[in-house]
N, C-alpha and C positions, 0 to 999 in steps of 0.2 A: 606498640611495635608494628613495622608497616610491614603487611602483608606479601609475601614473595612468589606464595604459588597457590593454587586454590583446585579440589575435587570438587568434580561435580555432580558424581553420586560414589557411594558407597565402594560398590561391586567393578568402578573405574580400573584401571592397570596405565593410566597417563592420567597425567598431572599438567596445568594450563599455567604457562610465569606470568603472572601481572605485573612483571619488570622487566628489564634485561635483566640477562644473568650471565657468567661466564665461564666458561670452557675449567673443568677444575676446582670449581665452586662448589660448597657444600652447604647444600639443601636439610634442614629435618624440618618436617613434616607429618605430624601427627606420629610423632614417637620412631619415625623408621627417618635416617639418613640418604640422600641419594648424593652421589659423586657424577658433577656433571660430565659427560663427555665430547658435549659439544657446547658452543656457544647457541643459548636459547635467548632469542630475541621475542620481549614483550607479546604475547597472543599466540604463542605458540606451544608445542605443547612438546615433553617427552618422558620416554616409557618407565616404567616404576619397577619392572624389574626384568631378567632375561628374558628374552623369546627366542624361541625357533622358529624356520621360515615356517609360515601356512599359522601360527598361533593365529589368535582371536584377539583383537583389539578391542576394548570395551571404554565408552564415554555415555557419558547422562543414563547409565545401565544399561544400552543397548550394543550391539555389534555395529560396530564403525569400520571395521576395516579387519582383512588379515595383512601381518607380515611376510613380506617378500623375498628374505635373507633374514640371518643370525641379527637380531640387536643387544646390546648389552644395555642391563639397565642405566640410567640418566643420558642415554643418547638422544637426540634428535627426533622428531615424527619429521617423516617426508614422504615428498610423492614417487621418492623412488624404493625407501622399505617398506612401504603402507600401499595398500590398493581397496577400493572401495567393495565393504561386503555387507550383508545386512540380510537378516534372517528374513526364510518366509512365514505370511499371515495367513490367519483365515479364520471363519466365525466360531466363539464358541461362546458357550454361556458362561457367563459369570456374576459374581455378586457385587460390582461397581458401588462402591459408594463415596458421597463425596460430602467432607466439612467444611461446607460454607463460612468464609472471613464474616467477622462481625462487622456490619455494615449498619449499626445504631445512629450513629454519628452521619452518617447519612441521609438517616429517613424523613428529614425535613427539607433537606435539601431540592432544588428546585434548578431547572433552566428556562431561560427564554427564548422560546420558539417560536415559529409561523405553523400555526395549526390550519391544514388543510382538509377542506369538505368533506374529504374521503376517512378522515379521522387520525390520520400520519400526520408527524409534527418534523417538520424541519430545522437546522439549522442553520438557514442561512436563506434567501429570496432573489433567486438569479432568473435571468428573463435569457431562454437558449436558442440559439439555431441549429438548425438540421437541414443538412445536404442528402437528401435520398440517394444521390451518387457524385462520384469525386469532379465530375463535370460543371457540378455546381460551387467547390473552393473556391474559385479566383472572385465570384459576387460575394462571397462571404467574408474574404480578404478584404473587400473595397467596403463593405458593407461597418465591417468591423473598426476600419481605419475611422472612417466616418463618425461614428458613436461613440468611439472609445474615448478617441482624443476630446470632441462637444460635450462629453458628458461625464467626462470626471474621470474615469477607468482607466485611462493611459498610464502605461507606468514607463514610457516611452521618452519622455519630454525631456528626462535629463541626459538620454542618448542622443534626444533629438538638436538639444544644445550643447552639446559636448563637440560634434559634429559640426554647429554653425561657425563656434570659437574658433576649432580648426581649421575650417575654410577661412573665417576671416585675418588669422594668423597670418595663412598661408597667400592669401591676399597682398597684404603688406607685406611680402617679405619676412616676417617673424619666425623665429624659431618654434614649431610646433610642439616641442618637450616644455614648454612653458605654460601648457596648457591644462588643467587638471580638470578632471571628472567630479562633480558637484555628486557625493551617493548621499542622498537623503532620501529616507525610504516613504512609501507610496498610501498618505494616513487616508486617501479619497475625502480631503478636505476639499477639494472643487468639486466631488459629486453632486450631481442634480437633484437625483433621485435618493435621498436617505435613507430610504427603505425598500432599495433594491439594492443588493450586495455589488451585482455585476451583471453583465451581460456575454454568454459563451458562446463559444462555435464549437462546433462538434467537426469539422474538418476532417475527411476519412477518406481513403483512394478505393472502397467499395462501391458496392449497386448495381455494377453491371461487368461486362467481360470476365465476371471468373464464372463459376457454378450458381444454381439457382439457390443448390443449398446454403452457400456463402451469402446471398443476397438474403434468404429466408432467417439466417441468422443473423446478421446485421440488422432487418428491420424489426428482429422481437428488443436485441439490444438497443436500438434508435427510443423504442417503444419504452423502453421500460427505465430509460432516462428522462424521455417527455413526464412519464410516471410518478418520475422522482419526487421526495416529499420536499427537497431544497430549492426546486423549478416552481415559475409560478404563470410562467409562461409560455409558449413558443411560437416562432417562425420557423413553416417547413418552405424547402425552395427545392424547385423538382427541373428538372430538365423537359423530361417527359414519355421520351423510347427506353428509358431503361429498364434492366429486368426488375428491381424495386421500383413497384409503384404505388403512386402516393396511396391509393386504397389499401393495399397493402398492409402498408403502417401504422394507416387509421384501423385496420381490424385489428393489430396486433395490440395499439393501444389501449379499444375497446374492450378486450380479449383478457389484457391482464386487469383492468378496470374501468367494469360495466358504469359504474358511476362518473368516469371521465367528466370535467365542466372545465378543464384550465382553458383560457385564449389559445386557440390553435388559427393562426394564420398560413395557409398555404398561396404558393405562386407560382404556378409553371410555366417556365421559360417558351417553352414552343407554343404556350397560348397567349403569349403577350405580343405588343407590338414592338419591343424593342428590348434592349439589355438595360437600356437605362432606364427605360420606364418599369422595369421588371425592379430598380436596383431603388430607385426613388420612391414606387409602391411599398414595397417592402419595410424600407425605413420611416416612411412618415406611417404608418401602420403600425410598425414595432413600439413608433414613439409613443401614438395612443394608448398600446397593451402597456408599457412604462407608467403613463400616468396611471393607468387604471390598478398596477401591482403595487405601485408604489403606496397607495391605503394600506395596504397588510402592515400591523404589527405584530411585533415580539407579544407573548403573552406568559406568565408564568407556566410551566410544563415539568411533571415529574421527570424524574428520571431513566424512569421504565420504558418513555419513548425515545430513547438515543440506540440509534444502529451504529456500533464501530465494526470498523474493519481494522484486523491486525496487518503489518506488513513489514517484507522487510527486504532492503537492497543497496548494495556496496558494503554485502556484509563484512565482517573481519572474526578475529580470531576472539575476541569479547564478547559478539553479539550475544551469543549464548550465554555468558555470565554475566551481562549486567542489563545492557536494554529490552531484550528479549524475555526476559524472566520479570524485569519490573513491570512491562506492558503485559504481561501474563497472568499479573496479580491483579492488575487495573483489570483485566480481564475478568476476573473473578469477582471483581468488586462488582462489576456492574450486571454479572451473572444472578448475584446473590441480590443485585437489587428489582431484578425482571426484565433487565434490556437485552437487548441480541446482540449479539458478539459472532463477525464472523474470520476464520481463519482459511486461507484460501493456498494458493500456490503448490499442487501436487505436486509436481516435481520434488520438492522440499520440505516432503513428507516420508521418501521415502527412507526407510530402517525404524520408522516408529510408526507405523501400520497399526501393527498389533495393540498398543497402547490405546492407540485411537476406536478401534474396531470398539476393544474389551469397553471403552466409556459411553459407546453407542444405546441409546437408551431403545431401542425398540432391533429387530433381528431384520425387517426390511430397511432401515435405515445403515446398518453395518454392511449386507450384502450390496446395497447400492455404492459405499465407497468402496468397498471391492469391485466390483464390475468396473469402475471409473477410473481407478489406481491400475486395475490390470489392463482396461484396452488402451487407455493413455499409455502406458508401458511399453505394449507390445507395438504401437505404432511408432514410435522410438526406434525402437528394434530393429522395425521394419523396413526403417532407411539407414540402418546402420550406426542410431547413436543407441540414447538409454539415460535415464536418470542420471547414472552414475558419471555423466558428462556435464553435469549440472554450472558445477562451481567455474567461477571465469577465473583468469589470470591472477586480478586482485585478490577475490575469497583467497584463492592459494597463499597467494604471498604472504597474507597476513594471517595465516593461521588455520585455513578452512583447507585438509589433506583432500579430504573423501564428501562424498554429498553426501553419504549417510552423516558426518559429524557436521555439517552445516544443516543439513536435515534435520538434527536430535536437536541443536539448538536453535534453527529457525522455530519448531511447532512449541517452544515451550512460549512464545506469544499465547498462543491458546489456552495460559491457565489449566487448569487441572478440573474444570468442571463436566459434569456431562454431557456427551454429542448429543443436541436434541434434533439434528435434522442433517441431510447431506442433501445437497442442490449440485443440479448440473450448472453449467453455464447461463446468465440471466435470467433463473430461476428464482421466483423473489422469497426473501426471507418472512416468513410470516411465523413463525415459531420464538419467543421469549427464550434466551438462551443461548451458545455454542450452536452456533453453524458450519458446516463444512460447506466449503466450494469449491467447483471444479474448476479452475486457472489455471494456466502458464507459471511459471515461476519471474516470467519477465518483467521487469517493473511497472512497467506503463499498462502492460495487457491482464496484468492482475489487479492494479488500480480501477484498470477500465470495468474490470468485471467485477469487484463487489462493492463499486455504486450499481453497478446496475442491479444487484442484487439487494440494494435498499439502501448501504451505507452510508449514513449521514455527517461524519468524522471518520479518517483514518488516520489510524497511529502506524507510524510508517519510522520503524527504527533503520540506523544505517551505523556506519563504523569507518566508512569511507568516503563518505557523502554523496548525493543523490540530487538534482534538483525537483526531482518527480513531483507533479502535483496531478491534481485533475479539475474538469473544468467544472461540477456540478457537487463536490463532497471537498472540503477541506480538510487539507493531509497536512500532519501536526509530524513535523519531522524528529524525531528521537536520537542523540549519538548516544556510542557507547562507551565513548570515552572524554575528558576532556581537553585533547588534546585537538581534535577534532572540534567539538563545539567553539572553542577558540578560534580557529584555523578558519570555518567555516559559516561564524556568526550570522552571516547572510542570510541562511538557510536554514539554521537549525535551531529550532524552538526550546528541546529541554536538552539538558545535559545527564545523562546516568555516571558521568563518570565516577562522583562521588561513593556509587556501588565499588566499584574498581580499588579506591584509597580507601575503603571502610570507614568513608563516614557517614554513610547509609546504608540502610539495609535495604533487602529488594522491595520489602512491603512500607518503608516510609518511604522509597521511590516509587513505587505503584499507587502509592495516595496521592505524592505529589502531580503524578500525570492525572489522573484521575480528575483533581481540583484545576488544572489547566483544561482539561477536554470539556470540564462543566463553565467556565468561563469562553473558551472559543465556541460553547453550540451557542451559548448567549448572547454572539456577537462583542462581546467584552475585550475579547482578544482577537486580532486576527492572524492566523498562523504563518510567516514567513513564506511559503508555497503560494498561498492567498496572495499577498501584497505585492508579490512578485508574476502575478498571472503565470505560472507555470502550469498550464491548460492543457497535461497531456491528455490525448485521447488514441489507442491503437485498439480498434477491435480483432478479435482472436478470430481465426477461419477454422478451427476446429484442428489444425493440423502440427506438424510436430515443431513444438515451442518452449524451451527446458526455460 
């Protein structure tokens, strides 16, 4: 029998339709009947029994919202009877413990990495550039074009002939609508180099004119990418007057790792003779550090050294029930096997504080996401938004009322395991385990921040689709429905819908990601985001970014 509506804890008072449903429609559900009173469209949610205005709205057990007016039970959640509410937190002691999935079936299991000197194993072998400051884009533009296209990387060419067709259509006289788009996706069968994934630019409008401390934060982030265990090389390109300078960056590098040996090539503009010798050094240099990356191979590697990052953006009114909760058990999968797991995005944290605080395994790691949660908050506030401004247009629409209920089901990504650490911003993960990080809830600015935070794969669920990638961590796109996954093939790697029609459960979906993230660290697969070079890079300024 196909499923019509689904609780998502216990102690709930709404109910989520995993169909349409219609106005006068009779619902039973776990022995109690609800008479709908409005049309409930698929991802959305309504109340399971009376309230009065100011009641208390509860989802995934937490406070999501009070009522604004009288509802009558089977009515509608909206954002005009619904306003976002969400208890306060704060440290206390408890007896956290947590039952580890059986992860037997595992313990043999193995991925193929790039093991680097420093002892980090990567997924993947990308040769990067860095701009110390945005003066330096437009040689990295040329630089890029350059390389991309001679050496395999372009995923450009059937834009670039779609484009000729047309002019030469439009040449003869030819109707242009006769001309179709060749989309075959981008296998780097002309790559040069086999065993260098790709080649990035870090592209950023930082380094100089804002604050030193923006520059001071940009160049530990620069740094802590150069870092990465997926990099195996880089080219820096400096201008030369700006407030980031190239010393700088080298101490920040050295700073997070004394053992530093990758290829660092540096060029600065105002000490060459020209732009083009500046732009031609660079690249017949790069090609060098290419041949010299391109030796590295894959080698068999446990599983213990994979860093995922959880993520999630173009939520909808599912994320919480299907994608969200399968990447959560993957999460745990890999908790239980020693890897790091990290869950970021504060903003889309808030109304489950308290959960988080109580799994913190030590009392200075709990008060440090308080401190983090609260001045993030208060600086919100402080230009007149606030968390609770989180959700855009879409999350509404499709189901996300309040941020605290896009909140409760964003952090169930996170799995149920213990917090072993809370990091600020580009703070690297060195703890086996659940990480907390301090990010943006923006797509690109919390991508950006936990690679730099170590992640070597990110699971990056969506419901509305996203093309988000980054340019040094391969982001393995998740929907939550398959409706979407169809719509969106392009882009999106796994399907959860199957959670959604009960023909899976969360935990044969979190195995099934699980076996696709051990095939994509292995190079076996390449994730959609990958093939499509969607190379976001935004670094965060510290300032207020929901």
């Amino acid at each position: 029998m196909k499923r019509l509506v689904v609780k998502m804890h216990p102690s709930d008072n709404a109910l989520v339709a995993l169909i349409d449903l219609s106005k006068g429609e009779s619902i039973i559900f776990e022995g109690q009947t609800y008479i709908l009173q409005d049309d409930i469209k698929a991802k959305h949610k309504f109340y399971t029994s009376d309230l009065n205005k100011g009641d208390e709205v509860i989802m995934y057990g937490v406070l999501v919202g009070k009522v604004q007016c009288d509802v009558a039970k089977g009515s509608l959640m909206t954002t005009e009877n619904l306003k976002h509410a969400a208890e306060p937190y704060g440290y206390r002691q408890t007896d956290f413990s947590w039952q580890a999935p059986d992860v037997s079936k595992y313990k043999d299991k193995t991925f193929k990495g790039f093991k680097r000197k420093d002892g980090r194993v990567g997924t993947a072998n990308y040769w990067l550039f860095v701009p110390t400051v945005f003066c330096e884009n437009r040689n990295l533009d040329v630089i890029k074009e350059a390389l991309h296209n001679e050496l395999g990387y372009s995923v450009s060419d059937k834009y670039t002939q779609y484009t000729h067709h047309l002019l030469e259509a439009y040449q003869n006289g030819e109707n242009i609508d006769s001309v179709n788009l060749q989309l075959t996706p981008n296998n780097n069968a002309n790559r040069v180099f086999k065993n260098v994934d790709g080649i990035k630019f870090l592209n950023h409008q930082g380094g100089c004119g804002g604050t030193r401390q923006d520059s001071a934060t940009l160049s530990a982030l620069l740094a802590s990418y150069a870092n990465h265990p997926n990099v195996g090389g880089i080219t820096l390109l400096s201008l030369g007057c700006q407030h980031l300078q190239v010393q700088d960056f080298v101490n920040d590098v050295k700073k997070q790792n004394p053992a530093f040996d990758k290829p660092l090539l540096i060029f600065e503009q105002q000490q060459t003779v020209s732009e083009e010798a500046l732009v031609a050094n660079a690249i017949k240099k790069t090609f060098e550090g290419l041949i010299e990356i391109n030796k590295y191979e894959r080698t068999a590697t446990p599983l213990s050294e994979l860093c995922v990052g959880v993520k999630c953006g173009g939520s909808d009114g599912f994320s919480g029930v299907s994608a969200n909760p399968a990447v959560g058990y993957t999460s745990d999968l890999l908790v239980a096997l020693g890897a790091k797991v990290l869950l970021a995005e504060f903003p889309e944290l808030c109304g489950v504080e308290q959960n988080l605080i109580d799994r913190c395994t030590t009392e200075t790691s709990a008060k440090k996401f308080i401190d983090l949660m609260q001045s993030y908050d208060a600086l919100a506030h402080k230009v007149g938004s606030g968390f609770h401004m989180n959700p855009s247009p879409g999350n509404i629409k499709d189901g996300l009322i309040t941020d605290a209920i896009k909140s409760a089901g964003a952090a169930k990504k996170g799995g149920t395991a213990p917090v072993v650490d809370v990091l600020d911003y580009t703070e690297p993960a060195t703890k086996a385990g659940l990480s907390l990080v301090c990010t943006p809830g923006n797509d690109v600015e919390a991508t950006t921040g936990k690679a730099a935070s170590g992640a070597t794969l990110i699971l990056f669920t969506t419901g509305l689709g996203t093309p988000t990638g980054n340019p040094v961590c391969p982001v393995i796109k998740v929907a939550t429905n398959s409706i979407l996954a169809k719509k969106m093939s392009d882009i999106i790697d796994i399907d959860c819908g199957p959670v959604i029609s009960g023909e899976k459960t969360i935990e044969e979906m979190g195995e099934d990601i699980l076996e696709y993230c051990i095939k994509a660290a292995s190079g076996e697969i390449i994730p959609k985001a990958v093939q499509l070079n969607q190379d976001d890079f935004i670094p965060w300024k510290r300032g207020v970014s929901l």
